[in-house]
N, C-alpha and C positions, 0 to 999 in steps of 0.2 A: 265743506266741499272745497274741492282744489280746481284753479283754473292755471293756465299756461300764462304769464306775464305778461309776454308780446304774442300776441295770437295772427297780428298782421304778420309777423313775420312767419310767412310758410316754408318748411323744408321740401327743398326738391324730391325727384321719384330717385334721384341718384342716393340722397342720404336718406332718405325713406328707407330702400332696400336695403342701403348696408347697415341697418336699424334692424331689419325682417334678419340679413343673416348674423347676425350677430345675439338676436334672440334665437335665432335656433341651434345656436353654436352651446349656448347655455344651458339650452332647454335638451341638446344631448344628454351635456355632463350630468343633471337628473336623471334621464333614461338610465342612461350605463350607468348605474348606483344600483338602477332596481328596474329592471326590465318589465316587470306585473306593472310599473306606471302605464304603460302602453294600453293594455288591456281593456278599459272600458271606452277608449277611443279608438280599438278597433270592435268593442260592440258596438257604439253608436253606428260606425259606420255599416257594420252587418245587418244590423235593424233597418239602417233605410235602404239597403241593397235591396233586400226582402218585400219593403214596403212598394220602391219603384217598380221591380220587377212582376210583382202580382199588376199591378196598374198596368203596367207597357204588355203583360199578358191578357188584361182585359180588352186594353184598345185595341190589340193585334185580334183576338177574338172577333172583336164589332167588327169591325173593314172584312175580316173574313167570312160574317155574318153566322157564329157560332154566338149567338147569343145567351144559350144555357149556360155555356162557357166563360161566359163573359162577365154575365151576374156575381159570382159567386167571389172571384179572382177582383173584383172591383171594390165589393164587400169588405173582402177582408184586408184590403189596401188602406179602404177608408177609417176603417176602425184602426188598422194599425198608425195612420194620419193621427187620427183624434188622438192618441194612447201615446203619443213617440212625447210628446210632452212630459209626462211623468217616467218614462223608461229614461230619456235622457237628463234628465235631473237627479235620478238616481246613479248614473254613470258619474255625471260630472260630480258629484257629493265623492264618491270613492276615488275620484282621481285627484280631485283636493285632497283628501284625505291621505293618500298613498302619498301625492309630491310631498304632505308637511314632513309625515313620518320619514321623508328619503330625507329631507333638507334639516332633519334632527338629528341623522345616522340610524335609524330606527329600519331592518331588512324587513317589510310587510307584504303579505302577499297577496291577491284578488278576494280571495276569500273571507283574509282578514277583513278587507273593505267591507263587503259585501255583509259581515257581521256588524259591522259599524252602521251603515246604512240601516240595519232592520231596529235597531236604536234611536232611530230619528225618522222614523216614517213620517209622524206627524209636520217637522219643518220644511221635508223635505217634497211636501206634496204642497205645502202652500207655495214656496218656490216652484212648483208646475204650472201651478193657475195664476201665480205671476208671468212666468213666462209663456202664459195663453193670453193672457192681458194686455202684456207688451207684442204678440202677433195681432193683437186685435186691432191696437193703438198704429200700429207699424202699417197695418194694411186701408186704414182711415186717411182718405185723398178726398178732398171738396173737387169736386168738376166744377162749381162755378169760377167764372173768372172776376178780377177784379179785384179793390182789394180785402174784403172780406173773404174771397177764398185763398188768397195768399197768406191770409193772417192765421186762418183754419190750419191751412197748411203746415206753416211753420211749427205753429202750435202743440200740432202731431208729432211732429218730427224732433220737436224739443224733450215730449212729454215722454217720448220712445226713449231717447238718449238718457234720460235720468232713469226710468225702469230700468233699461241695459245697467247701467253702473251700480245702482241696486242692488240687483240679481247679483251682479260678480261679487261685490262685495258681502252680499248676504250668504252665497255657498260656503268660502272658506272658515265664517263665521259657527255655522251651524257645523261646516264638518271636522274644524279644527276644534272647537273647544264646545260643540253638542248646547249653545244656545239656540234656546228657542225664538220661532220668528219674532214676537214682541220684541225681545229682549237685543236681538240683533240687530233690528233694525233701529231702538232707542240706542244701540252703542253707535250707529252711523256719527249720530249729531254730533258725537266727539273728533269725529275723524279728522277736523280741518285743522284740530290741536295738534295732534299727534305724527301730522305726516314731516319728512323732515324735507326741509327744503330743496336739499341737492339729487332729489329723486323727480323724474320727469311723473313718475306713478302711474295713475290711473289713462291719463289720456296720450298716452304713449304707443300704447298696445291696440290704440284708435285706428294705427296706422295698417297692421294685419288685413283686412277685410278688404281695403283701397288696392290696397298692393296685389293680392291674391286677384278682384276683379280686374289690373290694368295688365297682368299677365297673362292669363287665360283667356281674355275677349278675343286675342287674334285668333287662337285655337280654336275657338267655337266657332270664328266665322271663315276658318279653313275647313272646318269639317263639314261644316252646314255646304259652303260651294260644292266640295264632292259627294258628300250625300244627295243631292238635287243632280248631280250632272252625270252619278251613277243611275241613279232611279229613274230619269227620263231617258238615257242611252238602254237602262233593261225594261223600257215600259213595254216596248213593241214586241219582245222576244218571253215574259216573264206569261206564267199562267193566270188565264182571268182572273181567278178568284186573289191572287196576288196583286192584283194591278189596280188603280183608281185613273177615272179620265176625267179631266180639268174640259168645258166646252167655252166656247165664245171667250177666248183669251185677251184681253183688249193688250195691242203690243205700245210699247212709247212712240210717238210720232205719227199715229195713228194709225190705222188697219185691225186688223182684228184674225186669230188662229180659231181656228172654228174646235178642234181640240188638240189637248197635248195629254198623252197617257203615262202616268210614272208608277215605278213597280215599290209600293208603301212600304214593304218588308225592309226595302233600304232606309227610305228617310226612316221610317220609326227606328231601324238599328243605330244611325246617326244618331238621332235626339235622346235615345238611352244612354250611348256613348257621352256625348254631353252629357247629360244627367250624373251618368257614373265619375266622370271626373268631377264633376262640383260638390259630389257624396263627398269625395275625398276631400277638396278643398278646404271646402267648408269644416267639417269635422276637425283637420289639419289647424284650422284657425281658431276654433272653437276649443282646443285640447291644448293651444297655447295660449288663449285667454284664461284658460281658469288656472293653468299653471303658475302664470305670471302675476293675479290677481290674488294667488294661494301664497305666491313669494312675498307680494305686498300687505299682504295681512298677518305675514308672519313678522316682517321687519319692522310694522307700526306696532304690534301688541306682544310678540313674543321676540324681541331680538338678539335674546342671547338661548336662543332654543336651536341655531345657528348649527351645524357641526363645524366645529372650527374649518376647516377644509373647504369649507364651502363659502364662508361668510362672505369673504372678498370678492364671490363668482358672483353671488346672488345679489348683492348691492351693484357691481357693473350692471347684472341683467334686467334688474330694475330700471336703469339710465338707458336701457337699448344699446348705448354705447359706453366705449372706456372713457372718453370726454365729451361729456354732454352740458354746453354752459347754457341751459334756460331756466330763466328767472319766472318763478312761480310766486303766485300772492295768493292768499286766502279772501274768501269772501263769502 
């Protein structure tokens, strides 16, 4: 495994970002090679369009007290919840797969994937219930205080971060060269050999997730103020069955609103909206994680699989930048 040398020293949100555009500057020049790369990161994202919007159809149901309605659309949300696990680990196998083939010269198309994929079912389903593992480990928070739940804590949050790198590195394993879980995950141990030094690698692309959250927070809490300021300016005008009434308000500095009415078909439109942007986000960051993890596993075990054309692109993209000086040790 590989660590960052000097880890005190943190990068600003200014060289953060021109990190973020600079991988996606790269992560173009793939696309325009092969356009079908795009394709299972917009099913990811159509899958949870689907999944959200049955949900945001159930809970519009309940508040309108269409319960029959309600059941059914919540049902099938939930199962497509549990299931988005292995749907999405079948996407990202074939988009590894499709970047290696672009990053050989190799024109492959969805379909190709998707034949590739039913060749590895097997690996590619234990990598789901890893990444039901790592949701599991991710969502483990001690409430006690003190420092036993600090230690808990940390513990969690350590134990998540080796899963996550894992994971990435086990996909292009299994879909670049059709090892078996075993088998890819005993080539890990070699990894700390093989990586070259003048590559930031694995904890580079750490940077993605931070960035995408410090950009979009203002946006959610612009949207959330006019969602709230729309829905209470339509409470008094919107039809009951539209409407919810809040009673005994406690206001700051004390006194009390005996009620305040807001019309829900807004706030729930707002909190879709949010939702639907972090569909995207997320997915966005997730489709240049496994790209950039597919380029790293190409340059550690296949490096001259390369199309010449590309080699010099994919080793800057590796660095996030054209001069990247951090000093990485093994350990």
């Amino acid at each position: 495994m590989v660590s960052l040398g000097n880890e005190n020293q943190r990068r600003s949100f200014g060289e953060q970002f021109s990190s973020l555009k600079y991988l996606l500057k790269n992560s173009v020049t793939v696309v325009n090679r092969n356009r079908e790369v795009m394709y299972p990161w917009v099913a990811m994202m159509i899958y949870s369009f689907v999944t959200a919007t049955l949900f945001f159809f159930g809970v519009a149901a309940i508040l309108g007290g269409a319960w029959i309605l309600a059941l059914p659309w919540l049902f099938l949300s939930t199962a497509m919840w549990f299931y988005r696990f292995f749907f999405h680990s079948y996407q990202k196998t074939r988009l590894s797969w499709l970047v290696y083939e672009t990053l050989c010269g190799r024109q492959r198309s969805f379909m190709d994937s998707r034949k590739r994929t039913a060749q590895l079912k097997g690996s590619v389903r234990k990598i789901a219930l890893l990444t039901m593992i790592m949701s599991y480990v991710g969502s483990r928070k001690s409430k006690k205080g003190g420092i036993l739940g600090l230690l808990f804590n940390l513990l969690m949050a350590g134990l998540a971060k080796v899963l996550d790198l894992a994971k990435h590195y086990l996909l292009p394993s299994v879909a670049v060269d059709g090892l078996g879980f075993k088998e890819a995950a005993e080539q890990m141990k070699d990894l700390k050999e093989r990586v070259p030094e003048t590559l930031v690698g694995l904890f580079g692309v750490d940077i993605l997730g931070k960035i995408a959250a410090k950009i979009i927070s203002p946006l959610y809490f612009i949207i959330g103020v006019i969602g709230v300021a729309l829905a209470w300016a339509l409470g008094d005008i919107a039809p009951a069955v539209f409407t919810l009434e809040i009673t005994d308000v406690n206001v700051e500095g004390g006194g009390t609103i005996e009620s305040v009415t807001f019309a829900w078909p807004i706030i729930l439109g707002m909190l879709f909206l949010c939702k639907s942007i972090s569909i995207v986000v997320a997915y966005a960051v997730a489709a240049l994680k496994v790209s950039y993890f597919t380029v790293f596993y190409t340059q550690i075990t296949h490096p001259d699989h390369f199309a010449p054309a590309l080699r010099d692109d994919m080793e800057s993209f590796l660095r996030l930048e054209e001069d990247v000086e951090l000093e990485m040790e093994a350990v």
